[in-house]
C-alpha positions in Angstrom: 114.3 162.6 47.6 112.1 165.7 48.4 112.7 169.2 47.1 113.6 172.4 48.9 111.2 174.2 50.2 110.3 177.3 48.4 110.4 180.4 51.3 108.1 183.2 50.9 108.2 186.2 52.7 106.0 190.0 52.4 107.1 193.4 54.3 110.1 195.3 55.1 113.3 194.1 54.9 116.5 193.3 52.9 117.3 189.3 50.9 119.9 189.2 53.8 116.9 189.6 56.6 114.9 187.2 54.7 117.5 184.8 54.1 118.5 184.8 57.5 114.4 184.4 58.4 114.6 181.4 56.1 117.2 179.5 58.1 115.3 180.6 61.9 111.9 178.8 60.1 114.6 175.7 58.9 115.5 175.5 62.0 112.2 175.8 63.8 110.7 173.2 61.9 113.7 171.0 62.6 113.1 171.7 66.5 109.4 170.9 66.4 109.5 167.5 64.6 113.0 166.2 66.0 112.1 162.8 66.8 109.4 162.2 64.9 109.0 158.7 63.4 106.5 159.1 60.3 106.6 161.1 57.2 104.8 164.5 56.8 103.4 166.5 54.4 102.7 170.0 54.7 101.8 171.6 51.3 101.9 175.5 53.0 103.3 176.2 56.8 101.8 179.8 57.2 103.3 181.6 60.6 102.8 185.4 61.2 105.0 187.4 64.1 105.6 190.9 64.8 108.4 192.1 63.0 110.8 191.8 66.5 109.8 188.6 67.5 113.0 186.8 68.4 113.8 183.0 67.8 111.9 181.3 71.0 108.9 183.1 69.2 109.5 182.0 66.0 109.8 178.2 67.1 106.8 178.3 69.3 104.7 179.7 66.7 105.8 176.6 64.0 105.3 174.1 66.6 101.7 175.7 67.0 100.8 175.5 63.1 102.6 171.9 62.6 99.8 170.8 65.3 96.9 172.2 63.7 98.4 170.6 60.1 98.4 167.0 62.3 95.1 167.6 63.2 93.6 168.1 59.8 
């Protein structure tokens, strides 16, 4: 069984923004590998966004670095 992953943010904001920041990037990541058949590991998923990117943003930009981290 894997462990939780560990949710790291910097900047402005309250626990409450980051928590809810944590679930958007759960999510994300769940959106970009729904479907997938094999087993990845990703030691670090890095993702920077303007501070009023909304959710579509956020998604896009995970899908983005989960294809450079298969390419490796």
């Amino acid at each position: 069984m894997t462990r939780a992953p560990t949710i790291r943010i910097a900047g402005a904001g309250s626990t409450h923004q980051a928590a809810d920041l944590g679930r958007a990037v759960t999510k994300g990541v769940a959106t970009a590998l729904n479907g997938r058949d094999k087993p990845l590991h990703i030691d670090t998923l890095r993702v920077r966004l303007p501070a009023n990117a909304g959710a579509g943003a956020l998604e896009k930009a995970i899908r983005i670095a989960l294809e450079k981290e298969r390419g490796r």
